[in-house]
Each structure stands twice: as structure tokens, then as C-alpha cells.
VEXVO-984806 format. One record per residue (C-alpha): residue in three letters; x, y, z. Coordinates in steps of 0.25 Angstrom, whole numbers, plus 2048, in hexadecimal, padded with zeros to 3 digits. Layout:
// VEXVO-984806
 type   X   Y   Z
  ALA   X   Y   Z
...
//
This chain:
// VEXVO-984806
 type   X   Y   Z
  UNK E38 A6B F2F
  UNK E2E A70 F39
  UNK E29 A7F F37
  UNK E29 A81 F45
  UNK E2D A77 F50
  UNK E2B A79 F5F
  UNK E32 A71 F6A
  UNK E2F A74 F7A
  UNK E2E A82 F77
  UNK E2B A8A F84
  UNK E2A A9A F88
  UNK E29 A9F F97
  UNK E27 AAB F9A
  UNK E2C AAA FA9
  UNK E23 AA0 FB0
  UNK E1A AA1 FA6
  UNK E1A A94 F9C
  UNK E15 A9B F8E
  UNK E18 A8F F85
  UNK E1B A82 F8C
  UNK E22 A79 F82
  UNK E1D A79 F75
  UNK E20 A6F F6B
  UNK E19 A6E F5D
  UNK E1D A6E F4E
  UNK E17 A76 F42
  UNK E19 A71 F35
  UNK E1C A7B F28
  UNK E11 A82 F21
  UNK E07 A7E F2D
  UNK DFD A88 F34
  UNK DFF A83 F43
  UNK DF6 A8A F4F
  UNK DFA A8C F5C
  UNK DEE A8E F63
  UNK DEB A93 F6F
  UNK DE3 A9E F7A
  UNK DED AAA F7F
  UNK DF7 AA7 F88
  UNK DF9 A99 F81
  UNK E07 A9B F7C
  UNK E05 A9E F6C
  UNK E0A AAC F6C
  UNK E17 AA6 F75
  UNK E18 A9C F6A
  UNK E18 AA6 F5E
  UNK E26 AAD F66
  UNK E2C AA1 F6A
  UNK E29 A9C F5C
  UNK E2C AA9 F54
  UNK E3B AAC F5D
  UNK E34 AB8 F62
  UNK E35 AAF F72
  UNK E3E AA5 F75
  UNK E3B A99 F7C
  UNK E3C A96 F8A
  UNK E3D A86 F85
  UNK E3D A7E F79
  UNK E3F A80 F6A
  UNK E39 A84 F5D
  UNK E3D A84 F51
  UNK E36 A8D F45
  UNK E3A A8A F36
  UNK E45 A83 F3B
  UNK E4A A8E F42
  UNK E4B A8F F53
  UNK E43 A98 F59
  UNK E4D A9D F63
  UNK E5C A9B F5A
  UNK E57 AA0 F4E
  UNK E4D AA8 F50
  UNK E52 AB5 F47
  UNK E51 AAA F3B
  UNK E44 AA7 F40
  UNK E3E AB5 F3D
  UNK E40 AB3 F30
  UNK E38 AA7 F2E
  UNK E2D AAB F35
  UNK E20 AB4 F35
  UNK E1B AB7 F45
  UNK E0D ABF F46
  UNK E0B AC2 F54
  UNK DFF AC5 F5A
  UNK E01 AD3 F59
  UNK E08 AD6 F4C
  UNK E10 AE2 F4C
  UNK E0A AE8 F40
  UNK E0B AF7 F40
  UNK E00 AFF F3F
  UNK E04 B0D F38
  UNK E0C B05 F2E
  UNK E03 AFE F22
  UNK E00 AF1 F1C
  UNK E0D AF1 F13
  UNK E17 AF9 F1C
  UNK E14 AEE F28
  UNK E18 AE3 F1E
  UNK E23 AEB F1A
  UNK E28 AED F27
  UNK E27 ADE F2B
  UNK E2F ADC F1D
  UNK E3B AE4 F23
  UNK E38 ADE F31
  UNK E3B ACF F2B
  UNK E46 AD4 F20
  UNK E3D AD0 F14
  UNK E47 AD8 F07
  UNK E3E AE2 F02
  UNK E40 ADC EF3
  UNK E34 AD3 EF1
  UNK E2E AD6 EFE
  UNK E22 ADF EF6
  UNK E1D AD2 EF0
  UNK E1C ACA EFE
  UNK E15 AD5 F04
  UNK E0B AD5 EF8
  UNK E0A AC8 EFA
  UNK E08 ACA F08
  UNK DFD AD4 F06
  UNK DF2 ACD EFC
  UNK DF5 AC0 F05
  UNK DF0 AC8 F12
  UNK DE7 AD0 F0B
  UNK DEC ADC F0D
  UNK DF1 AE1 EFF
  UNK DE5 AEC F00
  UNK DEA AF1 F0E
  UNK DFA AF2 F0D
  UNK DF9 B01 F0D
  UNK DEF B00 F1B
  UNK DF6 B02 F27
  UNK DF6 AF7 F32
  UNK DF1 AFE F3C
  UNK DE3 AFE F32
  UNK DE2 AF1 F2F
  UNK DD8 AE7 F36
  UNK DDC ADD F3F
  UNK DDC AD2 F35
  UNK DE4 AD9 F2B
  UNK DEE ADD F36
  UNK DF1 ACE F38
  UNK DF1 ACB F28
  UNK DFB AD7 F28
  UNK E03 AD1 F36
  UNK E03 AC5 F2C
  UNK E0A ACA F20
  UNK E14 AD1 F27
  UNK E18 AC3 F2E
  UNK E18 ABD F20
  UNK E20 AC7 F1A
  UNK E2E AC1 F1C
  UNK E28 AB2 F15
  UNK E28 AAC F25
  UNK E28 A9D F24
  UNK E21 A9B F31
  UNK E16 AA2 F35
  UNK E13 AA7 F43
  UNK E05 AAE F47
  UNK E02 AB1 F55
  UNK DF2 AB0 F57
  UNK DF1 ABA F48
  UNK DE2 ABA F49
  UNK DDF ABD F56
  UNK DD5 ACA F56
  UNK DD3 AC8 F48
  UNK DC5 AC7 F41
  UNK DC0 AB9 F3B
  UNK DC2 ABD F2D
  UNK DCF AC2 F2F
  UNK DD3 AB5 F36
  UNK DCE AAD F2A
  UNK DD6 AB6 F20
  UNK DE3 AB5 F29
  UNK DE2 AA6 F28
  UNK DE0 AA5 F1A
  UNK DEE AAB F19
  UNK DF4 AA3 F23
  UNK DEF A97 F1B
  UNK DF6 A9C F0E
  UNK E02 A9F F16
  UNK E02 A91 F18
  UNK E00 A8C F0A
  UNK E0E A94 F07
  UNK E14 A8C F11
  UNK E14 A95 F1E
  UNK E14 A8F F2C
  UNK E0B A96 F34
  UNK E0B A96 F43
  UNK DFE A9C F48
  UNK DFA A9F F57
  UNK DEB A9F F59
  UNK DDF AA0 F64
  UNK DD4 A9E F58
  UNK DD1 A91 F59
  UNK DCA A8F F4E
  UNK DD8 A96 F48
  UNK DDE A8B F4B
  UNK DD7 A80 F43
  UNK DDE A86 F37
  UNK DEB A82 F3B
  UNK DF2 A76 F36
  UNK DF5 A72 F46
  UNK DF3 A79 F52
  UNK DF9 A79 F61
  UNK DF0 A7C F6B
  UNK DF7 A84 F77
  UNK DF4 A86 F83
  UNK DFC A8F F8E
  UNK E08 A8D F87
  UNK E06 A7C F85
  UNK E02 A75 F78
  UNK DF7 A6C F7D
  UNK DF3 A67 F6E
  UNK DFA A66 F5F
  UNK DF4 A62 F54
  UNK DEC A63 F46
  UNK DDE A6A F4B
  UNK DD7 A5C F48
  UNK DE2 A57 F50
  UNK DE0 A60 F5C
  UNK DD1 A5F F5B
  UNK DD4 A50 F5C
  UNK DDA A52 F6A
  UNK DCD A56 F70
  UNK DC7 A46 F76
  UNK DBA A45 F7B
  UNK DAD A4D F73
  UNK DAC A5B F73
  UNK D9D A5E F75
  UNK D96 A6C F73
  UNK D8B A72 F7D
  UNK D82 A7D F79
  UNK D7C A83 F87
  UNK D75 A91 F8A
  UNK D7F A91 F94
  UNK D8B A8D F8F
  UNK D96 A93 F9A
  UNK D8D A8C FA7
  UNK D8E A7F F9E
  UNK D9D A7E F9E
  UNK D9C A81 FAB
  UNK D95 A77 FAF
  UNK D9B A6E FA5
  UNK DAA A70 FA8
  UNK DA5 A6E FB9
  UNK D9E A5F FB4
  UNK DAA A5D FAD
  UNK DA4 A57 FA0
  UNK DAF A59 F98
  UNK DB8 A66 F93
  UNK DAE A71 F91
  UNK DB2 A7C F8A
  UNK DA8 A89 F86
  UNK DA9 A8E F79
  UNK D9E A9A F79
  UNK D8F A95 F79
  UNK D95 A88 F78
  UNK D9A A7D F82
  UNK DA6 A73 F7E
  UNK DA8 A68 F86
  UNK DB2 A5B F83
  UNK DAD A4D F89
  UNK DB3 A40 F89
  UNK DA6 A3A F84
  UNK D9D A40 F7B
  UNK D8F A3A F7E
  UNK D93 A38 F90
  UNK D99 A49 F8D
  UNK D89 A4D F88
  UNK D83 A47 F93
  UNK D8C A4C F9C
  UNK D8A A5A F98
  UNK D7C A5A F96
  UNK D78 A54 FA5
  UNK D84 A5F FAB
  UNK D7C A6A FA2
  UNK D6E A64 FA6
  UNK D71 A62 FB4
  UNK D74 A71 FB6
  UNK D67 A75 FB1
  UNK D6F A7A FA1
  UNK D68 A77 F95
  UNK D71 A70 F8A
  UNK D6D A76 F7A
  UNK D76 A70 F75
  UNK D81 A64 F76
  UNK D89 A5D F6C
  UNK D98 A57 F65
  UNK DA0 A60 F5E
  UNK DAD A60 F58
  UNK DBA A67 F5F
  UNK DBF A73 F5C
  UNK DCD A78 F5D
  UNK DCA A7F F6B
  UNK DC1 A74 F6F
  UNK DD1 A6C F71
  UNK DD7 A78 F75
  UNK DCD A7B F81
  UNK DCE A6A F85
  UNK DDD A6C F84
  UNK DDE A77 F8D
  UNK DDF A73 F9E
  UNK DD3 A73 FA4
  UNK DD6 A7D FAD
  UNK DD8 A87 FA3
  UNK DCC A82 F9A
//
């Protein structure tokens, strides 16, 4: 049985389309990305998928269990972090875990231990006594993440959990998500890290509410047909200009450094050299590379909103 199953789901809000029938499959005890920039429909997911929204089309289907009929047995299955977790600040690291204890109905005999355990896989064993409203942003999350675990959720839901947070702490987050994993947890993360989302199992790139690729990283990156070509230039904004205007390919500008996807690599090169010389713009540098996730995601996206 699918963890999670997805069939046409849909949300309006009015004439606004916010998912636009999305189908996919997540298989227990996987890590699966949904990836995409604000407005792209992953927080909208998250409800649909969690019973807090209902759909406006389609089906899902979360531990066996429908979204929409049996959504108060859903609760119980599942752990929702949202993007902002209602942690509360004057209460401390123990009495937020407490309180989320009593929120999901977690008996009080033998709950001591899985909150122990809870602490010293977090890290936060030295810090149960510190209020909320103290901790750093990186242990705000860890703490948002035990108290989501604290009822044993078979599936995992976080809603972009380390946006804002510091590199190290995003490394630390991940090392427990991966040991969640190991213990057989299903996790459902939305990200707009791309480089985030190379540590899941699979992703799905959206994009204004529709799933334009599904796959394994590798497979996703495979998507991408021509060569991907890197440009150094002292002015690397007027290059993409000028690029995008000769049509050479799909040009992209990542910082300092120009992306542009051609069909051929060797007729791509000359192609962009003669524009770049042609308008008086010294090339330093000019080569192949390898894609990146957000290489495919920004060839994905329609042109117009590239």
C-alpha cells in the first residue's frame, strides 16, 4: 500500500487555481520533495494532504486513509509541521512537548520515556528547562519537530521546516529526518532549497499549482536535452540579455555566473561567443557543466515566467 496516493487533486480559491490536479504516489519509508518557489502550490498541498483544506477536485489517500471521509482518523496517523509552528514562547522545552502530548491524546504512562527519547535525538536534552521563546531558530524547528513526533505519526509532513534557518542547523535537521527514515517514517517535505531537495528519495517539481517533472534527482536531471554551458562575464546581467535577445538557447543567471542550455554543444559555444563578441563583451570563461536540480527547474518553467 501506498503511504500516500494523490489522484487529480485540485484547490480553488474562487478563480484562482492553487493546485491544478495533481497525481503522484509516495511509497513508505521514503523522503519525497516537493519543490518549488512561493506561490507554487506546496503549502496548499501540505492542507489538502493533512485534512486541514478540502479539495475542490480529486482524491488523496494518506495511510489508507481518505483525506476528506476520514480525516479525524487521519490525525492520528500523521505529524504536520507547518511553516510557522505554533510553538509557545513563555511555556519551555518540556511543557511545549507536554502540551502537544495532551493535544494528540498520548496516555501519560510511558510518555516520559518518548519524550526522553525525543530530547537526546533533537539535542535538546540540555535545554528542556529553556523557554521557547529563547531558543534559536534552529532549535525552534528541532523543538516544532518533536512535538509532531510525539504521538508516533506514521507520516511525516514539513512545510519548507528550514526556511530562515542557518546552514548548520539545516544539516543537523536532516540528520534526523534521515534517522526518522531508518525507523520507517514516511516523510513528506516541502522545500525551496534546491540543493534540499537532492536529499530526497524523489522529488516533484511544481510549478503555479502544476507538476511539470516526477522523478528520482538523477531522473529529473535527465530531463534536461541539450548541453548546459557555463559563461563567466564581467557583465554577467547585460550577457543574459543579450543572450536571451539572440535566442541561443535557455539562459538562466545564476549570481556571477550565466546558464544557458543549447541543443548542440560545440554550434551553442560558437553561437554565444560571436553574440558576446559581436557586442563588444569579453568572454573569461566558457564551458560544459553538469545540471543542477534548479538548472531543470528553471528550463521547466514557461518562458514567459523564466
Amino acid at each position: 500500500m501506498d503511504a500516500i496516493r494523490v489522484e487529480g487533486l485540485g484547490r480553488r480559491f474562487g478563480e484562482v487555481v492553487a493546485l491544478d490536479e495533481l497525481s503522484l504516489r509516495v511509497a513508505p519509508g521514503e523522503i519525497f520533495g516537493l519543490v518549488g518557489p512561493d506561490g507554487a502550490g506546496k503549502t496548499t498541498t501540505m492542507r489538502l494532504l493533512t485534512g486541514i483544506l478540502n479539495p475542490t477536485g480529486g482524491d488523496a489517500w494518506v495511510d489508507g486513509l481518505h483525506i476528506v471521509r476520514e480525516a479525524d482518523a487521519l490525525k492520528d496517523r500523521i505529524g504536520y509541521m507547518a511553516q510557522r509552528f505554533g510553538l509557545y514562547p513563555d511555556l519551555t522545552v518540556q511543557e511545549n512537548m507536554d502540551f502537544y502530548g495532551d493535544l494528540y491524546g498520548v496516555p501519560r504512562k510511558g510518555r516520559e520515556s518518548e519524550m526522553e527519547r525525543l530530547l537526546a535525538f533533537s539535542n535538546l536534552t540540555p535545554f528542556r528547562r529553556r523557554r521557547a521563546g529563547n531558543l534559536s531558530g534552529g532549535m525552534k524547528q528541532k523543538l516544532g519537530l518533536a512535538c509532531a513526533l510525539i504521538h508516533t505519526p506514521k507520516v511525516l509532513f514539513l512545510d519548507e521546516p528550514t526556511n530562515g534557518v542557518d546552514p548548520v542547523s539545516r544539516r543537523d535537521f536532516w540528520r534526523i529526518l534521515y534517522q526518522l527514515q531508518k525507523e520507517g517514517v514516511t516523510i513528506f517535505v516541502s522545500t525551496a532549497y534546491l540543493d534540499e531537495a537532492e536529499r530526497c528519495n524523489r522529488v516533484a517539481l511544481l510549478h503555479k499549482g502544476k507538476l511539470l517533472a516526477l522523478d528520482t534527482v538523477e531522473g529529473v536531471k535527465g530531463l534536461l536535452k541539450g548541453t548546459l554551458l557555463e559563461l563567466r562575464s564581467d557583465r554577467p546581467r547585460e550577457a543574459a540579455r543579450l543572450l536571451r535577445e539572440a535566442r541561443v538557447g535557455s539562459v538562466a543567471l545564476f549570481g556571477d555566473r550565466v546558464h544557458i542550455l543549447v541543443a548542440e554543444g560545440e554550434a551553442g559555444q560558437a553561437s554565444i561567443e560571436a553574440t558576446l563578441k559581436g557586442s563588444g563583451m569579453e568572454v573569461l570563461g566558457l564551458k560544459v557543466i553538469e545540471p543542477d536540480l534548479e538548472d531543470v527547474f528553471t528550463s521547466a518553467i514557461p518562458r514567459e515566467d523564466a
